[in-house]
DRENPA-3360 file (N, C-alpha, C; in nm, 2 decimals, always signed):
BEGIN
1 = XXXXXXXX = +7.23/-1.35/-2.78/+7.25/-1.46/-2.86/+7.14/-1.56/-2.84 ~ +7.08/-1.60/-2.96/+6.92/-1.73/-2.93/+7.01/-1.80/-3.04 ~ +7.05/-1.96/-2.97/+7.11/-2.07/-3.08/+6.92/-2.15/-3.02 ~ +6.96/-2.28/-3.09/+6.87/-2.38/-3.06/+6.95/-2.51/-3.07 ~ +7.07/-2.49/-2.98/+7.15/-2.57/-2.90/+7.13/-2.64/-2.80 ~ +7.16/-2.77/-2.72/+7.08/-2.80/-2.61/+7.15/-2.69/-2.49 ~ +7.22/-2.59/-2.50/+7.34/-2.53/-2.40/+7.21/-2.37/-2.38 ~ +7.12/-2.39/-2.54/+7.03/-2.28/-2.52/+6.89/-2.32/-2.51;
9 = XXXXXXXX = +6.85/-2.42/-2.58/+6.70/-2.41/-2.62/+6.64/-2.58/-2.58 ~ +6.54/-2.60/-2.53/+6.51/-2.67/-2.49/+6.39/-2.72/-2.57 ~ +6.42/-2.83/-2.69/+6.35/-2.90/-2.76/+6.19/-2.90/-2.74 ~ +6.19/-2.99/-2.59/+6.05/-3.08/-2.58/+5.96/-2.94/-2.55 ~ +6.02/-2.88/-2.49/+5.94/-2.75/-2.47/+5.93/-2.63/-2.54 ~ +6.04/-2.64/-2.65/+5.97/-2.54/-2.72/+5.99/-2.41/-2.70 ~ +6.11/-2.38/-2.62/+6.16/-2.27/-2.55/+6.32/-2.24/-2.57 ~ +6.34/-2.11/-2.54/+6.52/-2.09/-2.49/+6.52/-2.07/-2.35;
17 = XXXXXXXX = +6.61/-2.16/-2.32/+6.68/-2.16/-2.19/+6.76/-2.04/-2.10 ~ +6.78/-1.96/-2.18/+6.88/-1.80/-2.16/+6.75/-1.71/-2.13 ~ +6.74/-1.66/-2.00/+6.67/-1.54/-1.96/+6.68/-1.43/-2.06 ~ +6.55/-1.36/-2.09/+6.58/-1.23/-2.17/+6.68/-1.14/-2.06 ~ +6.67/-1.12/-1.92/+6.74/-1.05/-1.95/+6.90/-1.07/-1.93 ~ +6.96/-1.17/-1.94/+7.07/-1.22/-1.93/+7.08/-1.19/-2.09 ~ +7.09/-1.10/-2.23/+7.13/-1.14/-2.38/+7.17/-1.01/-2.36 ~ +7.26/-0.99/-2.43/+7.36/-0.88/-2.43/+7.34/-0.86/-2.61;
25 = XXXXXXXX = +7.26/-0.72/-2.61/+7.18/-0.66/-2.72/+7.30/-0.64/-2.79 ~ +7.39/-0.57/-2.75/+7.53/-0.55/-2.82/+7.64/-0.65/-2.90 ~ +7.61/-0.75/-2.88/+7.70/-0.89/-2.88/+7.70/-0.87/-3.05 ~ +7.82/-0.91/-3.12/+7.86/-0.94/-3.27/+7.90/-1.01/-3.29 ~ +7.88/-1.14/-3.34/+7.94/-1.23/-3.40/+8.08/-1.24/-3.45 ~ +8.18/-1.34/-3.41/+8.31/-1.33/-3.45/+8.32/-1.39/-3.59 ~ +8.20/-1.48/-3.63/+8.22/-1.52/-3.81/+8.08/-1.60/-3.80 ~ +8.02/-1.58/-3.92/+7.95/-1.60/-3.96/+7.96/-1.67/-4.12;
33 = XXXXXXXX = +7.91/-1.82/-4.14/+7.99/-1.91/-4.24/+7.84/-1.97/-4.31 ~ +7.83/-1.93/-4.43/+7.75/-2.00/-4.50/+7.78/-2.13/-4.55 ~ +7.72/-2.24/-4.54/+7.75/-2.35/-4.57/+7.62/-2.42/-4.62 ~ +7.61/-2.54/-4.72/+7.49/-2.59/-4.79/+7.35/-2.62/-4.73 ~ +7.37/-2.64/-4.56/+7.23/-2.67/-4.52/+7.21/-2.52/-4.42 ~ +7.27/-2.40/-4.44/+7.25/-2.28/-4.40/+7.34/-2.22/-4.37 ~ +7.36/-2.14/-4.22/+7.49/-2.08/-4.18/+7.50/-2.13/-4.04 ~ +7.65/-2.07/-4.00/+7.64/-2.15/-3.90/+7.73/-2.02/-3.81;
41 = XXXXXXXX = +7.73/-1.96/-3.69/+7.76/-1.84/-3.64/+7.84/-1.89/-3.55 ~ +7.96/-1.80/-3.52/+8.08/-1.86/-3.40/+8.04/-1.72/-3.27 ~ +8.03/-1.73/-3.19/+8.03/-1.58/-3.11/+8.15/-1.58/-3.03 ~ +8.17/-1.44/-2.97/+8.28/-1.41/-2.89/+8.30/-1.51/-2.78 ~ +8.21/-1.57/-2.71/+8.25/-1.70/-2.60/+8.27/-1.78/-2.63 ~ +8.29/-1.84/-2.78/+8.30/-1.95/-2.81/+8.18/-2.04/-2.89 ~ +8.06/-1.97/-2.81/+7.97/-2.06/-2.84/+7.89/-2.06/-3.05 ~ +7.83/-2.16/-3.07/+7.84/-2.19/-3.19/+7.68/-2.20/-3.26;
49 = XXXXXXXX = +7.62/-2.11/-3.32/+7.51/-2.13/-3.37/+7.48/-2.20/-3.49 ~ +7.37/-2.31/-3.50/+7.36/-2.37/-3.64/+7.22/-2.30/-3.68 ~ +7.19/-2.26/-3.82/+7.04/-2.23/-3.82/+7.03/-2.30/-4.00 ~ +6.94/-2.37/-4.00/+6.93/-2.43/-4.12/+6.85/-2.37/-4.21 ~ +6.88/-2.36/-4.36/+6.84/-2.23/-4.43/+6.67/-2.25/-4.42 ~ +6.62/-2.33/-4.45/+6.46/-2.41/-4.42/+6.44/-2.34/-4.29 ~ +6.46/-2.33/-4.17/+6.46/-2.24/-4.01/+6.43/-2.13/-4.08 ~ +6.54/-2.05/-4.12/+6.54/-1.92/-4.17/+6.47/-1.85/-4.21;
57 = XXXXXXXX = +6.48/-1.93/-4.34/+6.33/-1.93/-4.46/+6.19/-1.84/-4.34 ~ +6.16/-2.00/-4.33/+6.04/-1.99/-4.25/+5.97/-1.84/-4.16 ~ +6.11/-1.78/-4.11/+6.12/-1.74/-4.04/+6.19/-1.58/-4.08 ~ +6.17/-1.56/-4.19/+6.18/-1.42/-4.27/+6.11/-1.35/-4.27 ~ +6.13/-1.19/-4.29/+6.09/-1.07/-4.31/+6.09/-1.01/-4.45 ~ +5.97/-0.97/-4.49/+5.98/-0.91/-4.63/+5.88/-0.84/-4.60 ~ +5.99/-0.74/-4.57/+5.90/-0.55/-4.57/+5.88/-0.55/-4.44 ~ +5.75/-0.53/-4.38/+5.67/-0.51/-4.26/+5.63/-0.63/-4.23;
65 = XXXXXXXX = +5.60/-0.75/-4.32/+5.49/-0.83/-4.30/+5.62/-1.00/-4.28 ~ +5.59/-1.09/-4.18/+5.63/-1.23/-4.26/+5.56/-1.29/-4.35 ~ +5.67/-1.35/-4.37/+5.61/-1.48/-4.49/+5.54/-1.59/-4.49 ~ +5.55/-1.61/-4.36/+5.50/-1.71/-4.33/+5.36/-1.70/-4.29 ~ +5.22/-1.77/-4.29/+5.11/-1.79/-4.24/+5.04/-1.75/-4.11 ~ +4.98/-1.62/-4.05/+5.04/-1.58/-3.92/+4.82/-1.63/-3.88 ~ +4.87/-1.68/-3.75/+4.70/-1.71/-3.67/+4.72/-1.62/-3.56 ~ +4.57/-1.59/-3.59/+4.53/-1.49/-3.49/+4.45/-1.58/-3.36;
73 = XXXXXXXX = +4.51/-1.53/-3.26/+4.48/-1.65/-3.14/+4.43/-1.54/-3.04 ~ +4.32/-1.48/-3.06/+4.28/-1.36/-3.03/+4.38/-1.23/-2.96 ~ +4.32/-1.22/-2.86/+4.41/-1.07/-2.85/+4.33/-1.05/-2.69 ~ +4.37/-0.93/-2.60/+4.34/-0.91/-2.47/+4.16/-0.89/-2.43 ~ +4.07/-0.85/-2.50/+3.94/-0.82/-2.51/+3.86/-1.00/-2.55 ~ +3.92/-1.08/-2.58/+3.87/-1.21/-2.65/+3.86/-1.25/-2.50 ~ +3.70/-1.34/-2.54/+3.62/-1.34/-2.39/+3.57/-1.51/-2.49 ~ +3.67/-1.63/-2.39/+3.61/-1.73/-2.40/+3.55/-1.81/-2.30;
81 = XXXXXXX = +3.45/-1.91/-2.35/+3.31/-1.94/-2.27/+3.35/-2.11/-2.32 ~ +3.36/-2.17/-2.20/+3.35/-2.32/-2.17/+3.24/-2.37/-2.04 ~ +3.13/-2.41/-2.07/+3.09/-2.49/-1.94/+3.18/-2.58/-1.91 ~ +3.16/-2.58/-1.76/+3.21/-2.66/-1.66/+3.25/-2.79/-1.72 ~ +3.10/-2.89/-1.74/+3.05/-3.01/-1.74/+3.12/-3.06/-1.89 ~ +3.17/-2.94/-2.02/+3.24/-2.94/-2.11/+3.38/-2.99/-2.05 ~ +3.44/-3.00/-1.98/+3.56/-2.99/-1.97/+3.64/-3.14/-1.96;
% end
């Protein structure tokens, strides 16, 4: 389960709080409720996800590719060069 609840996700940083490996791949939702500013998910422990349809959006799959605007921030072979006296 990834909410962006303070119980999961930690705003200022930009992160989830729940260890990968602490998520239980298997987990189903007990309801799932569409409502005007998106859905909102109940799980088996109780706990309660809000995701707002704008989040969602943003954050969709169509086909192979997202939708959204992707930067390439190089990759493992990308060899960057700062002098020292630069810093």
């Amino acid at each position: 389960m990834s909410s962006q609840c303070p119980k999961c996700y930690h705003k200022t940083a930009d992160s989830r709080l729940v260890m990968l490996h602490n998520f239980d791949a298997t987990i189903r939702p007990n309801q799932v409720v569409k409502n005007q500013d998106g859905i909102r998910i109940e799980w088996p422990d109780g706990h309660q996800s809000q995701f707002k349809s704008e989040w969602l959006r943003a954050r969709a799959f169509r086909g192979n590719e997202k939708t959204r605007d992707l930067i390439n921030w190089g990759g493992p072979n990308t060899k960057v060069e700062c002098p020292y006296q630069n810093l």
